[in-house]
Structure formats: structure tokens, C-alpha cells
N, C-alpha and C positions, 0 to 999 in steps of 0.2 A: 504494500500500500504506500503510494507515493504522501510522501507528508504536507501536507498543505498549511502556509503559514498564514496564510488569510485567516483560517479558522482557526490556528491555533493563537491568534493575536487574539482574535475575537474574544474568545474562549476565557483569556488572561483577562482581556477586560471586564467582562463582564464579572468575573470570578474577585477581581478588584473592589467591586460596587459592595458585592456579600462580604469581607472583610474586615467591614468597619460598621461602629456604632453611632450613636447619637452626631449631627454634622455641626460644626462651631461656622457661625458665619463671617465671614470677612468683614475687617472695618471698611476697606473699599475694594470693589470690586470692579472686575472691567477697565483698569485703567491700562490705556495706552502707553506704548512705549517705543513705538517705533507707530511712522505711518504706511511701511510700506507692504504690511499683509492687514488680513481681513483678523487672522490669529494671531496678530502681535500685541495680545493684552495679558497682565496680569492681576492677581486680585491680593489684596495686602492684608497682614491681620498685624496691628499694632497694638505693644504692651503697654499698659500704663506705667508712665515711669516720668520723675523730673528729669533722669539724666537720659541723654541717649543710650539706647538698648543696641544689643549685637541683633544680627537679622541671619537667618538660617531661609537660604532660597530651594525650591524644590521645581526640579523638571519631571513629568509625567513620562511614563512608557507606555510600551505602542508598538512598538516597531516601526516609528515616523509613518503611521499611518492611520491610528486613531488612540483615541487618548483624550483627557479633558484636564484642567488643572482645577477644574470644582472638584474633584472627590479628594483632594486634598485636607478638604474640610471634615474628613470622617478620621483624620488623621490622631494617633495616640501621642505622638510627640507635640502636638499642635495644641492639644485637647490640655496637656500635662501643664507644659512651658511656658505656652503665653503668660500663664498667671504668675508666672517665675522671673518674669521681665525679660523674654525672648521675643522676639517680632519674629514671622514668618512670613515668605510671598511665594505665590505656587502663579509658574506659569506658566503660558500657553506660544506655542510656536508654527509654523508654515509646516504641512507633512509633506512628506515627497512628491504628491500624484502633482502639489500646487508648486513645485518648484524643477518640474521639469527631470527629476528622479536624482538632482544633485541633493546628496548627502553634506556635502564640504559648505554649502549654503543655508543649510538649516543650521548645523553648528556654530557656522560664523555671525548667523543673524543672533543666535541668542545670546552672544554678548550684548548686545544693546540693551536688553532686560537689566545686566548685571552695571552698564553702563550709566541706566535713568534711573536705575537708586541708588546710585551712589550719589549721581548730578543733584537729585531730590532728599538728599541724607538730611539736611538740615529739618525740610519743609514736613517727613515724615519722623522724625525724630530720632535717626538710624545714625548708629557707629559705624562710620564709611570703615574703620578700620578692624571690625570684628563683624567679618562677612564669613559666611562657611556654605556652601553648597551639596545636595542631595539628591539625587534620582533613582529610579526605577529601569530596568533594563537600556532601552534607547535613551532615557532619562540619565543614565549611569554614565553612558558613551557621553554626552552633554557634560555630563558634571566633570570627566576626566580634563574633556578638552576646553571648558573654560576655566580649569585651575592649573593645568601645565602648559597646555598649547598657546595660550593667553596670559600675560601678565597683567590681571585684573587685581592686583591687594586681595586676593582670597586666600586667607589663613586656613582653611583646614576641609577636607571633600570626604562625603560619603558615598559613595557608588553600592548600589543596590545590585543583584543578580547579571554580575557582569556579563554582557553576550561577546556572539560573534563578532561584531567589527573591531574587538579589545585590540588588533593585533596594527591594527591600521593607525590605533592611536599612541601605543608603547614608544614609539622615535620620538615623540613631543616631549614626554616624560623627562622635566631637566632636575637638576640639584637643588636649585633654588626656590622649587616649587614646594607648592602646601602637603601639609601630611595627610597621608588617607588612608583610611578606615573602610575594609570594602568587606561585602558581606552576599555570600551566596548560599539562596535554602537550598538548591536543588545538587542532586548526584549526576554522576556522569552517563544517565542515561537522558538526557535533557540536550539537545545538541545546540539550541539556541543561547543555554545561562550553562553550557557545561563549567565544571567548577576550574579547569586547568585556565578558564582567561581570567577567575581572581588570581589562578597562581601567577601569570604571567605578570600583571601589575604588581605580585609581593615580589618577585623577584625584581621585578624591575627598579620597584623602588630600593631594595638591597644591592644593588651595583648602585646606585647613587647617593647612598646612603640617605635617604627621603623619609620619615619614621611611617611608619604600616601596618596596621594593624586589620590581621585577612582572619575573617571568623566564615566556616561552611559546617557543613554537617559531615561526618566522622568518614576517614577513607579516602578524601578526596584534597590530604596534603594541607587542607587550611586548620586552623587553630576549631575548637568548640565552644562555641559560647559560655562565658563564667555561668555556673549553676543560678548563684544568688545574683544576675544580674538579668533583667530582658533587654533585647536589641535598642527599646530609643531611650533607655537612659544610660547602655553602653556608647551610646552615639553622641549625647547631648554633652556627658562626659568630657569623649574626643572633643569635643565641640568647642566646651567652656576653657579644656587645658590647652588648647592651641590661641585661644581670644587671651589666656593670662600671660602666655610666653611673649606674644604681640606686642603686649603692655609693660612690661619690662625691659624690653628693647627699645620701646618708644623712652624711656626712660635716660 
């Protein structure tokens, strides 16, 4: 049986929506950031805080061909953190079919997201300098290539169920880039999120000496998640000790 990735995207997506609980709603939604797709918007949730808060950005998966950045709002770290003085923004980007099937174009547009909050850090109350990024499989490919491929001041990237184009992105991967924390549920019968393209980014950041932290499920070469810990306060963790090293150095 030939494998068909239409359905098996589908399938992810939909399986995505059942997932999650109660949805938190954004403080603004629908905000533009680029004019030049119909999907260049994102939707913001800001913490209450006097002082400017760190902002943690999220790209959706898909396979750059369907996906939404509202089911973000069913999110556990989202749900957890805001009240913790975190800001979140979950966005939305151009899928393949609307750009012509370039890949290299979608990734480049979505620095512009990471671009207009920074530009707007004042006006949303965001620490330009305690930015951290997160995605979902194509989401994951996104998050690599706007913290190494890009010099954006992104201190610290979460990459979700690394897939197939991981290998396309590994040349980008420099020294000077953000730590990352990549995290795959699935075994090596999954050809899309096989766990050997987290390995390739843990090794990758170990020739670079880049700090890494690869958690998968038992077999497949990556670390096991700490018993007494789950995934998004293992994450938020990453998160906050890469935002305090920042501050220290800014120091």
C-alpha cells in the first residue's frame, strides 16, 4: 500500500484538535504582519506584567499544507505560563500549493512574524531580548531555520517531532546559534518524524558545541523524559535558563 501523505497530514491534524482541553483566547488576534499573503497573521496572548515579559512564538504543523495557528489556544504551556508572566504568539504562514511549491519561501517569509514583534516589542510589552521559539513537525523545520539559519536575537528553540526535510536544514546549524531542546514521541516506524532526524540535530549541535537537549521514546538513541517532569514544563525550563544566561551577559 502506497502511503499517502495527504491523509496522513490530515489525519495529524485532525488528531491535533482531540488533544487539547479547554481553549484560552488570545488578547489579539488576526494581527498582520507582513502584507504580502492572505496567511500572514498572527494572534498574540499577552501576560500581565509592569515589566516586559519574555515571549515564546509557536509555528503550527502540516506538512506546509494545512494547519491553523488557533489550536494553539488549546495549548498546556499557554494555559500554564501566561499566568506566570510569559506572552505567547502562535502563527500562521503561506502553505506550499500558494507559493508555487517553494519551501525556501515559506521559511524565509516567516521571519517577518519574528521581525514585527520584535519592531512592536515596546507597543506589546515584549522583551525583544528573551525570545524563544517552538513548532510542530513543519513547525519544527520553521523553528530550526529561524534560530540558526537567521540571526534573529532568538535565545533558545524547541523543535517538536523533527521530520524529513531535518537534513536540508543541519548546514545552517552554526556555533553561535540558540540552544535547542528537540523532542520526538514517535519510533522508527514513522518515516515522516523518524527519531534518527532528532539524532541528527543532537549531533549536530555536538560538533558545534551548541547545548541540546534530545528527549524521544526509549530505542531510538534520544534521552527519556525525566519521570517527575512532563514535556512543557521540561520546555518552559529550557526556556526561562536560556532568557537568564541572556541577562547576564547583557550585564
Amino acid at each position: 500500500m502506497k502511503f499517502n501523505h495527504r491523509i496522513f497530514f490530515t489525519l495529524l491534524f485532525i488528531f491535533s484538535l482531540c488533544c487539547y482541553g479547554q481553549t484560552k483566547e488570545p488578547t489579539h488576534s488576526n494581527i498582520r504582519y507582513s502584507k504580502e499573503y492572505e496567511r500572514s497573521v498572527l494572534d498574540l496572548w499577552l501576560a500581565e506584567s509592569d515589566k516586559p515579559t519574555p515571549l515564546v512564538i509557536n509555528f503550527h504543523g502540516g506538512g506546509f499544507r494545512i494547519g491553523d495557528k488557533r489550536f494553539f489556544n488549546r495549548s498546556p504551556m499557554l494555559k500554564k505560563y501566561l499566568t506566570e508572566g510569559v506572552s505567547f504568539a502562535s502563527v500562521n504562514y503561506p502553505f506550499v500549493q500558494q507559493v508555487d511549491g517553494n519551501y525556501s519561501t515559506i521559511l524565509e517569509h516567516t521571519t517577518e512574524s519574528v521581525h514585527f514583534l520584535i519592531k512592536n516589542a515596546k507597543k506589546f510589552n515584549i522583551d525583544p531580548n528573551r525570545i524563544s521559539v517552538m513548532g510542530n513537525s513543519a513547525g519544527a523545520l520553521i523553528t530550526c531555520y529561524l534560530g540558526h539559519a537567521r540571526k534573529l536575537g532568538i535565545k533558545s528553540i524547541f523543535p517538536i517531532q523533527q521530520p524529513k526535510g531535518t537534513p536540508l536544514l543541519i548546514p545552517f546549524f552554526r556555533k553561535d546559534g540558540p540552544a535547542v531542546m528537540v523532542y520526538n514521541r514517535s519510533g522508527k516506524n514513522d518515516p515522516i518524524h523518524h527519531p534518527d532526524f532528532a539524532v541528527m540535530v543532537k549531533e549536530r549541535c555536538k560538533e558545534l558545541g551548541v547545548e541540546c537537549q534530545a528527549y524521544g521514546v526509549q530505542g531510538t538513541g534520544l534521552d527519556q523524559l525525566p519521570r517527575d517532569k512532563n514535556l512543557h514544563d521540561l520546555a518552559m525550563n529550557f526556556f526561562r535558563k536560556s532568557w537568564k544566561v541572556n541577562k547576564r551577559k547583557k550585564k
